[in-house]
N, C-alpha and C positions, 0 to 999 in steps of 0.2 A: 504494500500500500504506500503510497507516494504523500507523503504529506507537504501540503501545501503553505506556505507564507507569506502575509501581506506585511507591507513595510505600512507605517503610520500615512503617506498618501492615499496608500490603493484603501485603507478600510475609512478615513473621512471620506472619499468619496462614496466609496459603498452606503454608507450612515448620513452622508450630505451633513456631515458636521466639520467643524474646522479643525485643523490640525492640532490647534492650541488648544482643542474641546479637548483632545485624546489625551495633548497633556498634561492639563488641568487633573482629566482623570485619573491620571495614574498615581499623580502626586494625594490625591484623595481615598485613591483605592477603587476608584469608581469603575466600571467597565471590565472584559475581559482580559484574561491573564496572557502575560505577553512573556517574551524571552526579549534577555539584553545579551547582545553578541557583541562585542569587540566595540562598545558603543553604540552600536543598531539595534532599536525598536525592531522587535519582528513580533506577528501573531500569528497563531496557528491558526487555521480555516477551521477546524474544529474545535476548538476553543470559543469561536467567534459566534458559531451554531449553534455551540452550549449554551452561548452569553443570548444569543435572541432567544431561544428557545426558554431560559429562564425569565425573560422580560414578556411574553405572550401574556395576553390578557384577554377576558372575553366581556367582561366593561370594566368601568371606571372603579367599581374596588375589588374584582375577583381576578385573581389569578387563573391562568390555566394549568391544570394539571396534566405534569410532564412524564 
């Protein structure tokens, strides 16, 4: 299995939030778990699936269950 990786670009575009969202986030703990390599933000695409997959909601105070 090939695991895939978005660098901090490709997932603000994915999410259409700004780069400084991501790292806002991370300084807060906010958002999916990421790897630091040599200085580079990486996420794993499954991690990122995990992270939507945990925010689904079917209204305004229920969770989906996962």
């Amino acid at each position: 299995m090939e695991i895939i990786h978005f660098n901090q670009r490709n997932l603000a575009k994915r999410w259409d939030v700004s780069e400084a969202t991501l790292e806002r986030w991370r300084t807060e703990g906010i958002g999916p778990k990421y790897l630091k390599l040599c200085g580079r933000v990486l996420y794993r695409l499954v991690d990122i699936e995990e992270y939507e997959s945990a925010c689904l909601m079917s209204s305004t105070s229920k969770a989906v269950a996962v």
